[in-house]
Each structure stands twice: as C-alpha cells, then as structure tokens.
C-alpha positions in Angstrom: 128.3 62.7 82.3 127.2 66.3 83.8 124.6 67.6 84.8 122.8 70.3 83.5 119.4 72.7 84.2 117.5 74.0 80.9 114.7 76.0 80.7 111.5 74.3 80.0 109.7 74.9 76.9 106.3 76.0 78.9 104.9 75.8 82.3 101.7 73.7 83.2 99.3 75.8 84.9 99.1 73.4 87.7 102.4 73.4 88.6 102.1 77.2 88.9 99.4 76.6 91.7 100.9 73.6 93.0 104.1 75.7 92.9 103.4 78.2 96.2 101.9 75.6 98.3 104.7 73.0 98.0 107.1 76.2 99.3 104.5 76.6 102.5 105.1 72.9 103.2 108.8 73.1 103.1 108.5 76.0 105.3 106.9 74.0 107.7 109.2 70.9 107.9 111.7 73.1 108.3 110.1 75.2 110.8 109.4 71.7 112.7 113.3 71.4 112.9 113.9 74.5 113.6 111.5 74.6 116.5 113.1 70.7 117.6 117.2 71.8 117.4 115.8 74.8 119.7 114.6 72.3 122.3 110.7 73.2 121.6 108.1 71.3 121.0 107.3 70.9 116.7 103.7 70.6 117.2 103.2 72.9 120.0 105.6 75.5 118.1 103.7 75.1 114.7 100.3 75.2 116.6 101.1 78.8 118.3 102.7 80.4 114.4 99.9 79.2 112.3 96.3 78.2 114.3 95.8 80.2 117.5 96.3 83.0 115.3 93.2 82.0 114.0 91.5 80.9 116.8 89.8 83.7 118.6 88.3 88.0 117.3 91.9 89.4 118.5 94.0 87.4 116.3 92.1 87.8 113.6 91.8 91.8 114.1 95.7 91.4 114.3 95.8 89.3 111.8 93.9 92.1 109.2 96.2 94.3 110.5 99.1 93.3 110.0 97.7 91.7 106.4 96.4 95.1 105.0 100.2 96.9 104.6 102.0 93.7 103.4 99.0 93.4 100.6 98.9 96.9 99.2 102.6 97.0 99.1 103.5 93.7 97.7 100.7 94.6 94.9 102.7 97.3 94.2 105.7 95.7 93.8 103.5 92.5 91.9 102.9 95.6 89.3 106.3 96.2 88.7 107.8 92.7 88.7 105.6 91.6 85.9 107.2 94.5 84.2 110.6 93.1 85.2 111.8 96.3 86.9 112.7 95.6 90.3 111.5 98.0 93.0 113.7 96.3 96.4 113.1 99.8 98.3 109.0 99.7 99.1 110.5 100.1 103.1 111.5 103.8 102.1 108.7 104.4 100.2 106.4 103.1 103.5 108.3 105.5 105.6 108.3 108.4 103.5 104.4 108.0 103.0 104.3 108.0 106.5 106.2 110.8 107.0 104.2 113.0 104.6 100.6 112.0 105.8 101.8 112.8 109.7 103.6 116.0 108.4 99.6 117.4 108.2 98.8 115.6 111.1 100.8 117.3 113.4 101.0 120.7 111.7 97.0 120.9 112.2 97.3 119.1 115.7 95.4 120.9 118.1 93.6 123.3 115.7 89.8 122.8 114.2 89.9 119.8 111.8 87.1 118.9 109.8 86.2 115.3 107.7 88.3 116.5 104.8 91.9 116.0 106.7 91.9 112.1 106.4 91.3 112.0 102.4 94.3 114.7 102.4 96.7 112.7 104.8 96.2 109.4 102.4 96.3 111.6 99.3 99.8 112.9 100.7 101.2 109.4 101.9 100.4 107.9 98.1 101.7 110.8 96.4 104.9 111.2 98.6 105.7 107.5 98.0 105.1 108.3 94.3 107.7 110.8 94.0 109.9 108.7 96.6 109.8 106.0 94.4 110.1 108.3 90.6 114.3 108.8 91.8 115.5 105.0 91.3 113.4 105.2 88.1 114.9 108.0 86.9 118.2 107.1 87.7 117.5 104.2 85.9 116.0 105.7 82.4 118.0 108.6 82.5 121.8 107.7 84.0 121.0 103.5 84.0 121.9 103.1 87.5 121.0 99.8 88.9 117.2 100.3 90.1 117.8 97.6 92.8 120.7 99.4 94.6 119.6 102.7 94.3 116.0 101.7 95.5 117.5 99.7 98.5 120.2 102.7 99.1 117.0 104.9 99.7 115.5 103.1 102.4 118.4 103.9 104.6 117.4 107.7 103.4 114.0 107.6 104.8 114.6 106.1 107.7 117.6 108.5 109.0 114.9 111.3 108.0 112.4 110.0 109.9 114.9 109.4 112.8 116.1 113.1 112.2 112.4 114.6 112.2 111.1 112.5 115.2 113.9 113.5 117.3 114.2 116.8 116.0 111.7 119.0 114.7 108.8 117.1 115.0 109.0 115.6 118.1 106.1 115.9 121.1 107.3 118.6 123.3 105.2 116.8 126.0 106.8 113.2 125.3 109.0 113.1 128.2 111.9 113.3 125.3 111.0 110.0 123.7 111.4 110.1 119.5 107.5 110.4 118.9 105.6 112.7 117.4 102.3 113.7 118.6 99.7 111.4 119.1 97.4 112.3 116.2 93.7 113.4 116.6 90.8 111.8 116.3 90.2 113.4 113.3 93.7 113.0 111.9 93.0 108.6 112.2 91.5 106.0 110.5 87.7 105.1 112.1 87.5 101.3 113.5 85.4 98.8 112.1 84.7 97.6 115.2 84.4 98.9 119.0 87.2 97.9 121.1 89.2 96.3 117.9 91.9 97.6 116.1 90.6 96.3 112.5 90.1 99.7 111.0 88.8 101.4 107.4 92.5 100.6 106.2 91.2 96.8 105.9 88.7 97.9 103.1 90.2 100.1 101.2 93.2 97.4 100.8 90.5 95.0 99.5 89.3 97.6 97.3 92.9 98.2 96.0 93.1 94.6 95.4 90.0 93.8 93.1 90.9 97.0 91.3 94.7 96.1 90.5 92.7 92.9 89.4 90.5 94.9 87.1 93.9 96.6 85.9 95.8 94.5 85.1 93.7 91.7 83.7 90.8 94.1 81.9 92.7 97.1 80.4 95.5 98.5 77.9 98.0 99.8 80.9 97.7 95.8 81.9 98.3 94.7 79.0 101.2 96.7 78.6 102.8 96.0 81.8 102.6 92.0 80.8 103.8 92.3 77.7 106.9 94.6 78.7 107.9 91.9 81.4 107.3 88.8 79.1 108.5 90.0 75.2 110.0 93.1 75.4 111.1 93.3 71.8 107.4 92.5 71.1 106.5 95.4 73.2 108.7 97.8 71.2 107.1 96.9 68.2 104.1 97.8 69.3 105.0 101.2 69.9 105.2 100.8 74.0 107.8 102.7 75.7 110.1 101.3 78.2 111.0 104.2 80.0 107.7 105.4 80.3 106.3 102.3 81.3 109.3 102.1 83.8 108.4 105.4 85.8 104.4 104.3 85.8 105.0 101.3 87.4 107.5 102.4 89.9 105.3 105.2 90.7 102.0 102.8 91.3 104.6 101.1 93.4 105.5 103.9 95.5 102.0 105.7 95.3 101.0 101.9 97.0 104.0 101.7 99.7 103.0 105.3 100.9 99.2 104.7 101.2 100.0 101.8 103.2 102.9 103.8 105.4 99.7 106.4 106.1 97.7 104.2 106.9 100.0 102.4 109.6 100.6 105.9 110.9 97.0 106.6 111.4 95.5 103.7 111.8 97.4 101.6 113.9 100.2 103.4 115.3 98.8 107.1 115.7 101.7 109.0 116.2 105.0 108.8 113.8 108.2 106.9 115.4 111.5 105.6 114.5 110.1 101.9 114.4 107.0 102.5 112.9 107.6 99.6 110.0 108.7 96.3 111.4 110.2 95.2 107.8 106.5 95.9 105.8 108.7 96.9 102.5 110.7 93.6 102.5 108.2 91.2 104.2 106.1 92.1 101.4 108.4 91.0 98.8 107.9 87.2 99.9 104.0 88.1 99.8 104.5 89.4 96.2 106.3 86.2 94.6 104.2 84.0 97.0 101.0 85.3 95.4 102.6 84.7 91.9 102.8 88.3 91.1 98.6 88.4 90.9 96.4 90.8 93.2 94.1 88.3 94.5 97.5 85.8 95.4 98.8 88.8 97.2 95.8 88.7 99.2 96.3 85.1 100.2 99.7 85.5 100.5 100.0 88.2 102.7 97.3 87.0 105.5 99.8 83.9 105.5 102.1 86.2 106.2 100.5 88.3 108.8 99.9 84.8 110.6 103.5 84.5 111.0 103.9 87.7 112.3 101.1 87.6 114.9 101.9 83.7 115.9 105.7 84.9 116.3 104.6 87.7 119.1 102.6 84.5 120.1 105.6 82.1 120.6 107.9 84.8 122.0 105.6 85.1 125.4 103.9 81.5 125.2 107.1 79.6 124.4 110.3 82.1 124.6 110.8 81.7 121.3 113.5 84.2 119.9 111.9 87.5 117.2 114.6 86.0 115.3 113.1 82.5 114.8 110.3 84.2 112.7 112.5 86.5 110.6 114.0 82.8 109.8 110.5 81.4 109.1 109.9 84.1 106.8 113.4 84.1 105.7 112.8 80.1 104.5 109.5 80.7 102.9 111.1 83.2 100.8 114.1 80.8 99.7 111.8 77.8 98.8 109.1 80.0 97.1 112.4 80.6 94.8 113.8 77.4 94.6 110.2 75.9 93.5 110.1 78.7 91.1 113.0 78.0 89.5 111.8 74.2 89.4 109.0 75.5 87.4 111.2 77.7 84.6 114.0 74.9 84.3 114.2 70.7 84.8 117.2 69.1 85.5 118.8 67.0 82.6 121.6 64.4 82.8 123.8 64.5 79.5 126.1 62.0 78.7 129.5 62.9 77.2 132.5 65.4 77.9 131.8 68.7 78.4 132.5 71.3 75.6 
C-alpha cells in the first residue's frame, strides 16, 4: 500500500477561488504562532499586521503606496507565467527602471524643466526595464540558458550598478557623502493626489494598467496567444504561434512593467535614487502574482494584501518590537501555502493497494 499524488482530470472553478483564501488563513494561524513562540500577544500581533493598517487616511495612503509597485510588477510577471516562461528577476528590472528615469532627472537638475520631463522619465523607466528584461530572453531563445538563473543572476547586476552610480558618478556633491543622488525637482516627481499625503498619480496609472492587462489578455489575439502558449503548447504551434517570439514579448511587457514601477518609486515616493530604494518589490511581487491567480484584477487584491503586511510590519516593529524579520516570514508563509494549496488543486492524493512496480 503506497501512497501516491495524480493530477486531477480538471479543476472546479470554486476551488480556484476558494484556493487563495484558504492560503491567507493558514497564513494567519501560523502567524498567530509565530507571534505566541515570540512571547507576543496573537490577537494584539494580528490586530497591528492586518486592521490598523486600515484604520485611519495614513495607512491607507501607505497602504496605496506600497500596493501600486507590487501590482504593476506582479502583472508583469502574471503575463509571463501564463506563458510558462519564468521571469524571477523583476528586482533588477525595478532598479534598472529606476536608474534610467533618475539618469534624466539629475542630468536636467537645476536647469529649466517644463511638463514634458515626467512623460519622458516614465517612458525611460518602462523602456530600460524592457531591454533589461530582453537579455534572459535571449539567452534563453537563442543559447537556451535557464531564464530563471540568468534573470535572478541580473538582479545582483543592477543593484551593484546602482551602488556604483550613487556612490560614484551620480552622487549629490552636497549630500554630506551619503550614496544619494540629488533630490529630484519638482518638476522631475510624480504630483500628489492629495495635500499633505504621499498617495500620488502612480496610484492611477497602476489602476489603469490593471483594467488594461484585463482588456489584454481576456479581449484580444496577443491574449489569446499568451494563454494558449502556457496551457497547449503543441496546440499553439499548430496554429502558427511562435515561441520565441512570444517569449521576448512577454518578458519585455514584464520588464517594460518592473521599470515603470522602479520610476515611479524613484519619483514618486523616494525622490532621489539610493542603494535601498526597493525593499524586495521584484520578489514580494511574485507572491502577489500567484496569489492573484495569475489575473490583473487578483493582482490588484493581492497586492493591497500585501502592502498591509508591509505597512502593519513597520507597525509592529515600533508598537510591539517585533523583528523586520517576522514579516519577511509572514510573507515568506503566504508564499509556501499559496503553493501548497495550488498544488492541492492540480493533484489529489490516492492510496493504492499493492507492491510498488
């Protein structure tokens, strides 16, 4: 007698919704332990990550803050998981949007600078991220390297050039020798929403991104494409679709994503470029992407959950000494049981009688 896990024939669609929220509610009971063996309060503990958040116009300010990277990179990355290519470096891609969107930030610091140098920052970010993102494609299509190590070997690229240019050439001769840049113009950042908030135009235009990816990928032949690619691939050869092409479109919709949201950190929130500019956006947002299912609208969801976390872990740090560590865990747990119910879904356990073959 053994036991053994096949793959179920098909997936109800209510297990698929159920799915997400069962892996939040592990989360939690684990959290709750966590928080206990720590010598905290559950209640309390769970209280400050997840409701006073929610309670007053800061937290949720921060909370759209920190929301509006995580979605428009983990729909990114939702684009290119359908396709089953595996983009694991959107961190590099962030930074290196960053990067290029400052770059014209600080080379037109302190000259005239008219309405027009925003669009061209954001158009920069999204198009450096792009072409970030092409190499691990093309090593793919062209040498078939392994897109997941050479996308996750990159990061570590970006972020010893932003180091480099921070400290180097592009740091603020007036900084008192800290690794910053310039802090930006008013010109060269991203107008608030509202006075004395942080919530800024970057909020928006995520929500924009979101219902168009919607429109995408549900309404049109490139969506259709994608689907198919990831789901029957032999199918999709028959119907004339190329992989490879399809490959470099959706890691460069990836990228183009990641960068626009590394631009829009640099000028919205952050106003200057630094080392630690990203606190983990390009990995964070990989739980948001399977969290949401891999849809738009779920990466929405999804990744205010996410921002919670965040905002509710600075929360419990100075409220209730909690370590930074104890939400890297939290978010490190949602991650494991948003797989684990996952693969639930794809295969059942099946006892079989009998000696093994």
């Amino acid at each position: 007698m053994r036991l053994v896990m096949e793959r179920r024939r098909e997936t109800p669609i209510s297990l698929m919704l159920i799915s997400p929220m069962i892996a939040v509610a592990l989360t939690m009971i684990s959290a709750a332990i966590m928080f206990a063996l720590l010598g905290k309060n559950p209640v309390a503990a769970l209280q400050t990550y997840f409701l006073d958040p929610l309670s007053d116009s800061w937290g949720l300010q921060e909370v759209a803050v920190k929301a509006t990277p995580l979605v428009l990179i983990a729909v990114g990355l939702a684009v290119c998981y359908r396709a089953k290519v595996w983009n694991i470096g959107a961190e590099g891609q962030f930074l290196f949007g960053a990067m290029a969107g400052g770059y014209i930030a600080i080379i037109t610091h302190g000259s005239t600078q008219g309405p027009g140098l925003l669009p061209v920052m954001l158009l920069a970010g999204a198009v450096a991220g792009a072409c970030f993102a092409v190499i691990p494609a093309l090593l793919r299509t062209h040498f078939g390297a392994n897109e997941i190590l050479s996308s996750l070997m990159l990061v570590y690229v970006a972020e010893l050039l932003l180091d480099y240019l921070v400290r180097g050439p592009w740091r603020d001769p007036a900084g008192f020798n800290m690794p910053n840049s310039v802090v930006f113009e008013a010109e060269a950042t991203l107008p608030l929403l509202m006075a004395g908030g942080r919530i800024n135009i970057g909020t928006p235009i995520m929500i924009a991104v979101v219902f168009g990816f919607m429109l995408l990928m549900g309404r049109t032949l490139k969506g259709f494409e994608i689907r198919l690619v990831g789901e029957a691939p032999r199918a999709a050869r028959f119907a004339g679709f190329s992989e490879t092409r399809l490959i470099i479109t959706v890691f460069m919709i990836s990228g183009a994503l990641a960068g626009l949201a590394g631009v829009l950190e640099a000028a919205g929130t952050v106003k200057q470029l630094q080392p630690g500019i990203s606190p983990g956006y390009g990995f964070t947002a990989i739980i948001v992407a399977f969290l949401g299912r891999l849809n738009p609208i779920g990466c929405l969801f999804a990744g205010i959950f996410i921002a919670i976390t965040f905002i509710g872990g600075e929360n419990a740090q100075i409220m209730l000494r909690m370590p930074l560590d104890a939400t890297r865990v939290l978010q490190g747990l949602l991650l494991f049981f948003v797989l684990v119910c996952d693969s639930m879904l794809l295969y059942r356990f099946r006892l079989l009688r009998g000696a093994a073959a």
